[in-house]
C-alpha positions in Angstrom: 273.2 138.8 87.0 272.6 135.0 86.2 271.6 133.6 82.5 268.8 135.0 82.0 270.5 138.5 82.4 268.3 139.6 85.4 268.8 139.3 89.3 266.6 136.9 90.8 264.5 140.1 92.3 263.8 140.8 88.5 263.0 137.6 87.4 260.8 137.3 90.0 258.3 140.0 89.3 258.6 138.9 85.6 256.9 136.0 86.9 254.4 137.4 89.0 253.8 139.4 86.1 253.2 136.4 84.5 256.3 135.7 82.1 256.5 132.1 81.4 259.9 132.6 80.2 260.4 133.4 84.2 258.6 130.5 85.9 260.3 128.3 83.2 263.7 129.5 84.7 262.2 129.2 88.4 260.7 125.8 87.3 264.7 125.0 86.1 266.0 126.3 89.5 263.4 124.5 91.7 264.9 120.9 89.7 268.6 121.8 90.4 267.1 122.7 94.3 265.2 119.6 94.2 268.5 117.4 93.2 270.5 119.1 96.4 267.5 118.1 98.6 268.0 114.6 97.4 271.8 114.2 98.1 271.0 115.9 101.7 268.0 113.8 102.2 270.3 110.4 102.0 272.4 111.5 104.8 269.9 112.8 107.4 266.4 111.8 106.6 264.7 114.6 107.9 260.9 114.7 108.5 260.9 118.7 107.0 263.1 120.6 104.6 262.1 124.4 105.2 263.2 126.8 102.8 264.4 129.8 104.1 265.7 133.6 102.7 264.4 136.1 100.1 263.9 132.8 97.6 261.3 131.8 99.6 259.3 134.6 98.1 259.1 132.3 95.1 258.6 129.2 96.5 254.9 128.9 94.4 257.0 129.3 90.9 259.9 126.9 91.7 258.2 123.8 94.2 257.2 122.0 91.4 260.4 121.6 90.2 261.7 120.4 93.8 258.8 117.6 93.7 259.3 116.6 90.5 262.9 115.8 91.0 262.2 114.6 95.0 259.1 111.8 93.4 262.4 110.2 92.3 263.8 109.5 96.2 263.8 105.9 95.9 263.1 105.3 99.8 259.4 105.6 100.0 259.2 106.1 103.6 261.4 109.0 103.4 260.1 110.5 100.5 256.2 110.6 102.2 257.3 112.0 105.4 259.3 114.7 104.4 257.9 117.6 104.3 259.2 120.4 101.6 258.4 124.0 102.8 258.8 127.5 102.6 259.7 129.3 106.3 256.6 131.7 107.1 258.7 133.6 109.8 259.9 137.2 108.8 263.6 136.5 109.5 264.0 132.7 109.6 268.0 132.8 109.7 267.9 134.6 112.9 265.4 132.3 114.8 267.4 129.6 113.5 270.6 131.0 114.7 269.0 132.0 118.3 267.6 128.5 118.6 270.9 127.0 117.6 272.8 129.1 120.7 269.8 128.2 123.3 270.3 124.8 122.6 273.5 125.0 122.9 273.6 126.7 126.1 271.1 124.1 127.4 273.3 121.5 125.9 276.0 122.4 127.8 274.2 123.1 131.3 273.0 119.5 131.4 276.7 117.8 130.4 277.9 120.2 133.2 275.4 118.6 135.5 276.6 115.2 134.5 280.1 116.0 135.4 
């Protein structure tokens, strides 16, 4: 349970039930999400920022927030060509993961090559 004496499951079908109260609180959460884009974006000026997991679900109540806060990204460049999404796979994590250890393994193929 959070403040708002729910789980985030049961917040979100309050607000696709249409409880303002709930996309308020998602609204709130997609600001404090936005703010820890922004302190990542200064250190590795990505050109996307997908969000991944069961939050994603309620990306449509919270992304407003995330722009709202990310309009404020005083590099301009950055700021237009960064993309902020929500992941469309099923299981994100694990393709992230399995791409991680592929390029890994090729990683380490081509410095044994160089050796």
């Amino acid at each position: 349970k959070n403040n708002y004496d729910c789980t985030g499951k049961e917040l979100f079908i309050r607000a696709e039930n249409g409880d303002v109260s709930a996309q308020i609180a998602f609204n709130e959460f997609g600001q404090h999400l936005g703010r820890l884009i922004l302190n990542s974006v200064y250190f590795i000026a990505p050109e996307a920022i997908i969000i991944g997991g069961s939050i994603s679900k309620s990306y449509k109540y919270f992304i407003q927030g995330v722009r709202t806060v990310f309009a404020g990204f005083p590099v301009e460049l950055i700021r237009k060509n960064c993309a902020i999404e929500a992941a469309e796979l099923i299981n994100p994590g694990v393709m992230g993961a399995a791409a991680l250890c592929f390029n890994n393994e090729a990683l380490e193929q081509k410095t044994e090559q160089l050796m």
